[in-house]
C-alpha positions as CSV (number, residue, x, y, z in Angstrom):
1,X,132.2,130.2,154.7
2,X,135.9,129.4,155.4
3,X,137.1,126.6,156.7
4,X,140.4,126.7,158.9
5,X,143.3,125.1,157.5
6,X,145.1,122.6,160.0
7,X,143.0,123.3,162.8
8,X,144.8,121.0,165.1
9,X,148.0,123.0,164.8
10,X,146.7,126.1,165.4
11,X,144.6,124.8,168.5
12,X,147.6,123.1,169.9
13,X,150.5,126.2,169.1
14,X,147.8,128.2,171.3
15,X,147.2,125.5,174.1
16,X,150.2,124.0,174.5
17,X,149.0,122.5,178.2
18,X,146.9,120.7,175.8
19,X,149.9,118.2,175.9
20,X,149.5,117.6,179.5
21,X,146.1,116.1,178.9
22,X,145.6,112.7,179.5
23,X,145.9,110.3,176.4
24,X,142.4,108.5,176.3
25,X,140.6,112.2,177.0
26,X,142.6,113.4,173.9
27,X,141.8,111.1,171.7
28,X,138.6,111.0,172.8
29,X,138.1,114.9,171.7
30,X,140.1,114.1,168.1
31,X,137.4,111.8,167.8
32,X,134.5,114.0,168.7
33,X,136.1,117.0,166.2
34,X,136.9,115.1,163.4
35,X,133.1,114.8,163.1
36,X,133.1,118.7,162.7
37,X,134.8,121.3,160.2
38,X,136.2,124.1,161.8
39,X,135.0,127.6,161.0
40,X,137.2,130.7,160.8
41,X,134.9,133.3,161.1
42,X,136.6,136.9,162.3
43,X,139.7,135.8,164.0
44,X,138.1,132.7,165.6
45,X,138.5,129.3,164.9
46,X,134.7,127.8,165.8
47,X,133.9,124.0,166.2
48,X,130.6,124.8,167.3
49,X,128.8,127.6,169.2
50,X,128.6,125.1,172.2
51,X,132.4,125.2,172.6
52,X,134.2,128.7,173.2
53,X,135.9,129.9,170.2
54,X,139.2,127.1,169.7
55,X,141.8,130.3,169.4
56,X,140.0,131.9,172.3
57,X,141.1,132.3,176.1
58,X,138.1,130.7,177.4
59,X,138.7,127.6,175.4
60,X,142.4,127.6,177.4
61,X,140.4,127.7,180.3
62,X,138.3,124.9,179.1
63,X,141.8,123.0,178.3
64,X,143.5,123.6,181.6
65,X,140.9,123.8,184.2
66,X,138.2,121.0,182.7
67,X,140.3,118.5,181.4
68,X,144.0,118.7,183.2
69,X,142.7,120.5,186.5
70,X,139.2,118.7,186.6
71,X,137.8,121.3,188.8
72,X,134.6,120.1,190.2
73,X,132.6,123.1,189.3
74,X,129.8,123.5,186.1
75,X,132.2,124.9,182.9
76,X,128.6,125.8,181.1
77,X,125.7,128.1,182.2
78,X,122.6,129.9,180.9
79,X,121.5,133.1,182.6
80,X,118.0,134.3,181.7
81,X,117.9,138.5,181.5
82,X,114.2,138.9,181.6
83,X,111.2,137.3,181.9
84,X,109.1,139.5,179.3
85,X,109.0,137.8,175.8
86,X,106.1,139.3,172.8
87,X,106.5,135.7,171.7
88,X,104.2,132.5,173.3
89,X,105.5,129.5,172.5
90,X,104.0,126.8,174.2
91,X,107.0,124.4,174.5
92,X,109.0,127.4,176.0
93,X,110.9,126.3,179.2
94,X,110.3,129.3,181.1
95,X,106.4,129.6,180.4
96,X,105.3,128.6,183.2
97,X,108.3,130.1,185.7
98,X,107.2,133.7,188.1
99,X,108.4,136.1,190.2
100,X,110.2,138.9,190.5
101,X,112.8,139.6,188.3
102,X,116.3,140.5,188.6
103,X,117.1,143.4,187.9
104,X,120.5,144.5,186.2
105,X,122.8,144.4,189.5
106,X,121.9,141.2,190.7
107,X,122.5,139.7,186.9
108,X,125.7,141.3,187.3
109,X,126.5,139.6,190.4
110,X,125.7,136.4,189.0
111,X,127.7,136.2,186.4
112,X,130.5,137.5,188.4
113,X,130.3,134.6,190.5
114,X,129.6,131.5,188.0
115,X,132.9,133.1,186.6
116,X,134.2,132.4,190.0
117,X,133.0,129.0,189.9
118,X,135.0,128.5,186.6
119,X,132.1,129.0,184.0
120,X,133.7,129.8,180.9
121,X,130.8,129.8,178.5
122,X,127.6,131.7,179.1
123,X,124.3,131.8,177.2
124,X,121.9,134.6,177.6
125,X,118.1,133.7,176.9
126,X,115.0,135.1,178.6
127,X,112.0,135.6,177.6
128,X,113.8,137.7,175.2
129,X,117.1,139.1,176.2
130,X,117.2,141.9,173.9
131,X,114.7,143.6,175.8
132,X,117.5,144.0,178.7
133,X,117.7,147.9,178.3
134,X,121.8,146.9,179.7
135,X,122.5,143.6,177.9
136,X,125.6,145.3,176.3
137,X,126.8,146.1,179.4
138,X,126.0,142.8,180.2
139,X,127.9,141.3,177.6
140,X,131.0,143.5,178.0
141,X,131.4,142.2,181.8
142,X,131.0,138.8,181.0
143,X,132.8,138.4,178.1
144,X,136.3,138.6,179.6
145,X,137.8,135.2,179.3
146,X,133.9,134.0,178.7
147,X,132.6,133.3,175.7
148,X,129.3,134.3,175.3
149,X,126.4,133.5,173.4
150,X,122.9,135.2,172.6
151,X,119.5,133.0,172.2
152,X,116.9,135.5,170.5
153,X,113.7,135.6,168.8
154,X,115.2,138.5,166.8
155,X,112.6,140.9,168.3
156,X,113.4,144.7,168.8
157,X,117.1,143.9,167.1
158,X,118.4,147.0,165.5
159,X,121.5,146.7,162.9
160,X,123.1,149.1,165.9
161,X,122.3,146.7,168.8
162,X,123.4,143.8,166.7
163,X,127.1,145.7,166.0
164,X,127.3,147.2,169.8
165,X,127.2,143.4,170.9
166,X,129.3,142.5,168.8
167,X,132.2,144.7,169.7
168,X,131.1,143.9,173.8
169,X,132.3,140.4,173.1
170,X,129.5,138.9,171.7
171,X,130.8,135.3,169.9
172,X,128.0,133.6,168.7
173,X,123.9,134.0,168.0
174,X,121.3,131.9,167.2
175,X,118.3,133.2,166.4
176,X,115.0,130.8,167.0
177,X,113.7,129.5,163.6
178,X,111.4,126.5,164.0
179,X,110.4,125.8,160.2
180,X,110.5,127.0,156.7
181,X,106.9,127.8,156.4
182,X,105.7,131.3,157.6
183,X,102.5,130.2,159.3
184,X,103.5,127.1,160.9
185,X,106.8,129.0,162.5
186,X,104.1,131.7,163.6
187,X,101.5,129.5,165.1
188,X,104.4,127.5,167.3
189,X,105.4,131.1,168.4
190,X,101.8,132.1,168.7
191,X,102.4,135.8,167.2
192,X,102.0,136.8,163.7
193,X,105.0,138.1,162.0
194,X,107.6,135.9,164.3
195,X,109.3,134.2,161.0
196,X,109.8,138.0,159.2
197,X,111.3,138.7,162.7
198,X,113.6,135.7,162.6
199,X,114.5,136.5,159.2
200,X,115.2,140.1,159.4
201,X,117.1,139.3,162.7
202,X,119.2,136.6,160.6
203,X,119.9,139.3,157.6
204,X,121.0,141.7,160.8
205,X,123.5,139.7,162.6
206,X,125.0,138.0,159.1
207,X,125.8,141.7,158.5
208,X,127.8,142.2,161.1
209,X,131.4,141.9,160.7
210,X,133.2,138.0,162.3
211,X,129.9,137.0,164.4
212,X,129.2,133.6,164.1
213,X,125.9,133.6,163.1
214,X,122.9,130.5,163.4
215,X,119.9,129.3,164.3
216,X,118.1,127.5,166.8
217,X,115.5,125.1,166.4
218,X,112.7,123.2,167.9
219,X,112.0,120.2,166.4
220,X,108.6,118.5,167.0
221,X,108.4,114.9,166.8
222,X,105.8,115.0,163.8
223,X,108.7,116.8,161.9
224,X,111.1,114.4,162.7
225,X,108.8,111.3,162.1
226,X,107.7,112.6,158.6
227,X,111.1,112.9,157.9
228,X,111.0,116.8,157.3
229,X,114.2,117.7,159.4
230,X,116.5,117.4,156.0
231,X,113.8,119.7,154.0
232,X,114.6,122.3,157.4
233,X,117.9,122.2,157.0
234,X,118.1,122.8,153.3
235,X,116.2,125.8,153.9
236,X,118.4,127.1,156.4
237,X,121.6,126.1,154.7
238,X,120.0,128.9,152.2
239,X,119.8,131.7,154.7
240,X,123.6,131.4,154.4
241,X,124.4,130.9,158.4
242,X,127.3,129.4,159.7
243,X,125.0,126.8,162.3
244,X,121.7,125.3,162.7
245,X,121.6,124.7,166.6
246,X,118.7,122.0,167.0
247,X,116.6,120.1,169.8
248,X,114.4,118.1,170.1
249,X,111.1,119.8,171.7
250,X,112.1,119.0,175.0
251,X,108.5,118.2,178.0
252,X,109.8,120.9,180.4
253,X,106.4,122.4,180.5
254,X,103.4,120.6,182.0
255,X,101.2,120.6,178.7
256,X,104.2,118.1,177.0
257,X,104.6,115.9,180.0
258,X,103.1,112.8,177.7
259,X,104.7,109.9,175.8
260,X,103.9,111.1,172.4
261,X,106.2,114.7,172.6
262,X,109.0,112.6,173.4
263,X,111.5,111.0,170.8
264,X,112.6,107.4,171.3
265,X,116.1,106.6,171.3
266,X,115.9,105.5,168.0
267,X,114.5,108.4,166.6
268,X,117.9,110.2,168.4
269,X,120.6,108.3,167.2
270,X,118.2,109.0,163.4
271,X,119.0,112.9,164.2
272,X,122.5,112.2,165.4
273,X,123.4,110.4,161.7
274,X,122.0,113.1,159.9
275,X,124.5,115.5,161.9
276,X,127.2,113.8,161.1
277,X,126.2,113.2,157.1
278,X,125.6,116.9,157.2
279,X,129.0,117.9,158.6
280,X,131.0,115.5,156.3
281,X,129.9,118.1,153.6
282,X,131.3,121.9,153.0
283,X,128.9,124.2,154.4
284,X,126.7,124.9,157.3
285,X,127.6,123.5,160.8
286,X,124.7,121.2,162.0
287,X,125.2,121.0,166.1
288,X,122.2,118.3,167.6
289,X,122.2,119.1,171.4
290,X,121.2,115.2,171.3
291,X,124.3,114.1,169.6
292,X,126.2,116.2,172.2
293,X,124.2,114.8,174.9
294,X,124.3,110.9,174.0
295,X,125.7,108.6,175.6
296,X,128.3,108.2,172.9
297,X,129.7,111.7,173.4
298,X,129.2,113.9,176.5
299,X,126.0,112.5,177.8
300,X,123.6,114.8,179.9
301,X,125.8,117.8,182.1
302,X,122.7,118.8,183.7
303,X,123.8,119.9,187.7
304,X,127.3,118.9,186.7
305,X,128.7,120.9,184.1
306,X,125.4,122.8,183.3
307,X,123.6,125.3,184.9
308,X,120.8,127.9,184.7
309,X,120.2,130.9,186.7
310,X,116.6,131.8,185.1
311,X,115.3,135.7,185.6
312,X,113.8,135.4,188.8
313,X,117.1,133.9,190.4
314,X,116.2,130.7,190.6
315,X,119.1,127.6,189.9
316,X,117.8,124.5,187.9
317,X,120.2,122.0,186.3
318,X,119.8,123.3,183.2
319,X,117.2,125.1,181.1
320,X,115.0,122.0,180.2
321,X,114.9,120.9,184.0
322,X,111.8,122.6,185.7
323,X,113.1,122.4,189.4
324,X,114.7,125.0,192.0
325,X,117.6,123.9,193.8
326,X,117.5,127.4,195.5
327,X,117.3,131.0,194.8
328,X,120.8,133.6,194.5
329,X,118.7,135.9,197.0
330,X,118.3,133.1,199.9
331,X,121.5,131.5,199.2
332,X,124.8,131.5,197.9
333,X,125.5,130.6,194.3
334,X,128.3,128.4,195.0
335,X,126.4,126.5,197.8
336,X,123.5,126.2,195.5
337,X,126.2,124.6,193.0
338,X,127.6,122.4,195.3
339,X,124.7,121.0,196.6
340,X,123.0,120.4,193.4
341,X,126.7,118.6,192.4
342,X,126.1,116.5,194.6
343,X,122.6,115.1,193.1
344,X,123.6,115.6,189.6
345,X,126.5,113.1,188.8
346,X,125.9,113.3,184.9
347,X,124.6,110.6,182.8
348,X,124.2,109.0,179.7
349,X,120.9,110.5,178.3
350,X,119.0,113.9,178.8
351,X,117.3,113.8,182.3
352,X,114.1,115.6,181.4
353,X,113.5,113.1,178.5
354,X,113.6,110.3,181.0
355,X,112.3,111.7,184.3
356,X,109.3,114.1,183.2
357,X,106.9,111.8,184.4
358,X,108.5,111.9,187.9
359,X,107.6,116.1,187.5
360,X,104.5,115.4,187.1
361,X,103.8,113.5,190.1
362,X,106.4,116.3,192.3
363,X,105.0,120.0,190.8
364,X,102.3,119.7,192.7
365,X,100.7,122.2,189.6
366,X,103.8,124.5,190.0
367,X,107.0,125.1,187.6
368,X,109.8,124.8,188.6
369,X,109.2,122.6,191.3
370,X,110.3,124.0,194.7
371,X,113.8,122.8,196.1
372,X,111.5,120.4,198.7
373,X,110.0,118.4,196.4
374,X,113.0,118.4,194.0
375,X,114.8,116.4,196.5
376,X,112.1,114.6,197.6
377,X,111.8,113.5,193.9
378,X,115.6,112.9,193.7
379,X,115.1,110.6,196.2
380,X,113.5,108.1,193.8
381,X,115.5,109.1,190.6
382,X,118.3,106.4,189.5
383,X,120.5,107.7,186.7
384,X,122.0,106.0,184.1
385,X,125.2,104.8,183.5
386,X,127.7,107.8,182.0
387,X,128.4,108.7,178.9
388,X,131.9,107.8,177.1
389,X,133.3,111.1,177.8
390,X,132.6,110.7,181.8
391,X,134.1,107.3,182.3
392,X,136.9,108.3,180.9
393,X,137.3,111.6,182.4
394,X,136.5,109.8,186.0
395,X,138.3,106.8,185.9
């Protein structure tokens, strides 16, 4: 793995509106990178798959329009291409979700218009994305000044799919791995076979000429108490990927609304030190969503800077929040946007972790939770003080 010499200059020769940014925000992001080594991998310069590529036009975008600009509208969104999965996981956030799915136009549509509404990173999950018979085509339309990113289960890949991706702009993979043991990865999954998948999917996309390859990973909270999480990541540091993209098993699904699926805070800022004594070697990229999320970084972007348009057209905050703030057939995207702006102001910790008991007294058994008794719940919802990125970026 290569690590970019003088990333900084690079970034800033590229950007140079970067100068126009304000002081305290700048700092504020040499702060947050130094706690990363940038990768070079093909021609670009990767802090993490979270953030568009550093040498890349979306991460201009991100410069001008995020931080000089401050346009009001979500930078980040996830756009589910199918509903149909051969995997069961019983954590998965879109387990419980129906309808009828979108079909290739209308996912064209949407991405057309969060690119409108200044998203400049998109994330395709599913169910399984790769069985989208047009998810190149896909790719190829969004990836202009977009950087895009595939979650997958590895399932169907082909060494031709993985290359065809690839050259439609694909920047960045992460395959979902949960542990280093066969049977326990398969029994989370509930198929047999789901870790050769991962694997072979792995082995696929590491073949493929300047993609950043990783994984993602769900971890429960028995792994993390037990202390397992460094054993994971020894293993995966083996498979020879650039990132191991990790969460905490998140209770977006009914069967984990309950105390003892959730990590305490302590248990966070325990994941959020091993990141950063991870990174300070040379080697794979660990990216916590939680250590992105806390309150001492970026805190939770759910409604504000995050969004997800899940197969069935539905808007929820993000992927872990299992509420409907509308559907792209009844209404317009950007309306749906604005209005859920205007309840989602961004906080200090992830929303779901704090409010799922709040879900269970609003799904009234359904998932997500219609837009009625999402506001209705809203109603009674008091978030938390921002994060240090928000009170600087609105003061």
């Amino acid at each position: 793995m290569k690590t970019a010499r003088l990333p900084a200059l690079q970034v800033l020769w590229r950007n140079p509106h970067m100068l126009k940014v304000r002081p305290s925000l700048s700092l504020f992001f040499l702060d947050y990178m130094r706690k990363f080594r940038v990768r070079k991998v093909g021609e670009n310069l990767i802090l993490h798959s979270h953030l568009p590529p550093l040498n890349s036009p979306a991460y201009s975008r991100f410069i001008r329009e995020q931080l000089i600009e401050k346009r009001e509208g979500p930078s980040h969104a996830q756009v589910g291409l199918t509903a149909e999965c051969p995997q069961r996981c019983s954590y998965c956030y879109n387990r419980e979700r129906k309808g009828q799915a979108m079909d290739s136009a209308e996912i064209l549509a949407v991405v057309r218009e969060l690119k409108r509404l200044g998203i400049l990173w998109l994330g395709w999950t599913g169910g399984e994305p790769l069985l989208n018979k047009d998810i190149v085509r896909l790719t190829e339309e969004a990836s202009d000044g977009c950087a895009v990113k595939l979650f997958t289960t590895g399932s169907t890949l082909t060494p031709g799919m993985a290359r065809d991706l690839k050259a439609a702009g694909l920047f960045s993979v992460s395959v979902s791995l949960d542990h280093w043991k066969p049977e326990v990865h398969d029994r989370n999954r509930g198929v047999d076979g789901a870790f050769a998948t991962a694997l072979r999917a792995v082995e696929i996309f590491r073949n493929v000429d300047g993609l950043h390859v990783g994984v993602s990973a769900v971890l429960s909270r028995d792994m993390i108490r037990q202390g397992q999480t460094d054993e994971f990541l020894g293993f995966l540091e083996g498979l020879g990927i650039h990132e191991a993209w990790l969460s905490e098993l998140k209770p977006s699904v009914q069967a984990f609304w309950n105390d003892s699926y959730v990590i305490s805070e302590d248990e966070r800022v325990g994941l959020v030190r091993l990141q950063d004594r991870y990174n300070r070697r040379n080697g794979m990229t660990v990216n916590y969503l939680g250590h992105f999320e806390g309150r001492e970084h970026f805190g939770c972007n759910a409604g504000r800077k995050m969004i997800y348009v899940d197969a069935f057209g539905e808007v929820s905050p993000c992927v872990f929040t299992p509420m409907t703030m509308g559907n792209v057939r009844d209404r317009p995207l950007a309306q749906i946007v604005r209005d859920m702006r205007e309840r989602f102001p961004s906080e200090e910790s992830c929303f779901i972790n704090k409010n799922y008991r709040s879900f269970q007294a609003h799904s009234k058994g359904a998932i997500p939770i219609a837009r009625e008794d999402a506001l209705e719940m809203l109603e009674n919802v008091t978030f938390a003080p921002m994060s240090k990125f928000f009170k600087l970026y609105d003061s």
